[in-house]
N, C-alpha and C positions, 0 to 999 in steps of 0.2 A: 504494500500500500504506500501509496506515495503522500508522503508529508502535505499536510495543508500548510498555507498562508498562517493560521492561526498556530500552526506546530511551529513552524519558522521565528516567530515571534516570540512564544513560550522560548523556543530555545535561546533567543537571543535575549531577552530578560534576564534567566537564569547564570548566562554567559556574566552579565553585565554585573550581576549580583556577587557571581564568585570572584571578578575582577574588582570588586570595589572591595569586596572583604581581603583580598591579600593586597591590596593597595596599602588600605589601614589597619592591618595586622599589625599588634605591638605598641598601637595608639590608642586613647580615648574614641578615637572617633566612629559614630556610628551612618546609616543612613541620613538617621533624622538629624541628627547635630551636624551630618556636614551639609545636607540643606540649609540650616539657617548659616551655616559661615558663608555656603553659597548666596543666599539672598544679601547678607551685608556687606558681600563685596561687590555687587551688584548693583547696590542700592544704597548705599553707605551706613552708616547712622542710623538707626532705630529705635523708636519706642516697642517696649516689649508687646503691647497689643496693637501696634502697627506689624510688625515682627508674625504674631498670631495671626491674622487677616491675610498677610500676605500666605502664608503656610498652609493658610484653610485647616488652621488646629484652634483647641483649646487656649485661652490665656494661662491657665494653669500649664498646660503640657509646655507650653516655652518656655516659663518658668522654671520648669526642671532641666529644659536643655538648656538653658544660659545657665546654669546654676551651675553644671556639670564644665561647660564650655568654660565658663570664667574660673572654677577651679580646674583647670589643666590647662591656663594660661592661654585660650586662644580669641579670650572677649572678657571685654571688661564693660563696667555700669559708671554712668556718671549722671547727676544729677541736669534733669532736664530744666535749662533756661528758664524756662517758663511756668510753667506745670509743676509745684512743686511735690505732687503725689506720681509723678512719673518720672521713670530713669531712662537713660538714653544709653543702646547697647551699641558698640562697636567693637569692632575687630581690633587686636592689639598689634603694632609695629611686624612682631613673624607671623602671626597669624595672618596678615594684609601680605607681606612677600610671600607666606605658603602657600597661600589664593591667587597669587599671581604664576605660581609655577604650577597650581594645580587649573588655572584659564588654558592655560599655554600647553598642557598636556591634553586638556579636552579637544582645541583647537588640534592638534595633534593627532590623536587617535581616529578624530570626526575627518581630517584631511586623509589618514590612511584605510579608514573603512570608507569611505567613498571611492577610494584608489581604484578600491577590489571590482568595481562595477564601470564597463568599459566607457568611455569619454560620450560614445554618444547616446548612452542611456541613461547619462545622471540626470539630466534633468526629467526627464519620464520618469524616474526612480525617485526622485524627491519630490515630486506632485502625488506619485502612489503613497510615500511613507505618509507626505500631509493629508492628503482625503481619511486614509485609513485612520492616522489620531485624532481629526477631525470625527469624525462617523463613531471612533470607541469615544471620546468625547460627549459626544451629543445621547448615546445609549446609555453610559452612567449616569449622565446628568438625569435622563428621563426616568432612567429606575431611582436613583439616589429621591424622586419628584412622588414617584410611586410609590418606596417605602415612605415616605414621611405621610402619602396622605394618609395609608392605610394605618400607621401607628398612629395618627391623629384620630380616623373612625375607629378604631381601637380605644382609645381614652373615651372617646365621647359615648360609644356603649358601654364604659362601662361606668358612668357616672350617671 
């Protein structure tokens, strides 16, 4: 039987997932903690429930990652200007050059998996990969629309 489109993808997930864990083998760092180093280098400077919003996580769940992050030195809190019930997270001095050499590696790796696919298919190849996370996209959204209503008629029978 020949592999679907969808086995293709499982595989190359799972690819992605074993390459990130022996990246940061021997580090603090997890999935979730190097998203948010990823969004602050990205985006500089944050408030922890700006931080939240961008992640589509709990304010609580960031909380524990910056808590983790700033104890193993890769973000630190400073009081926010303004707001004085909010802190403002950033990336600290090696934390900001190890997000630069880990930009420069994604750049990287994303210029040699594209290698693999001959010069005049990459653009057909990169309109397929966009429809396809477009369209899984648009199917979570609708289910993610779906559970919530039904866990809503859920509360409302039973009240």
């Amino acid at each position: 039987m020949q592999p679907t489109v969808l086995d293709r993808l499982l595989l190359i997930s799972e690819l992605f997932r074993k390459d990130l864990l022996n990246a940061f083998e021997g580090t603090p760092l997890t999935t979730a903690r190097t998203r948010v180093l990823w969004v602050l280098a990205a985006t500089g400077p944050s408030t922890q429930q700006a931080l939240a919003a961008l992640l589509e996580v709990s304010p609580r769940n960031v909380t524990g990652l910056v808590d983790a992050l700033e104890a193993s030195g890769y973000v630190r809190r400073t009081p926010h200007p303004t707001d004085r019930r909010a802190t403002i997270v950033e990336l600290t001095e090696s934390a900001a050059t190890f997000m630069a050499g880990m930009q420069r590696d994604h750049a990287e790796l994303s210029a040699t998996l594209l290698a693999a696919v001959r010069p005049a298919d990459r653009e057909a190849f990169e309109r397929g990969l966009e429809a396809i996370a477009d369209r899984l996209g648009e199917l979570v959204a609708a289910d993610e629309a779906r559970r919530a209503e039904a866990t809503l008629a859920a509360s409302e029978e039973a009240s």
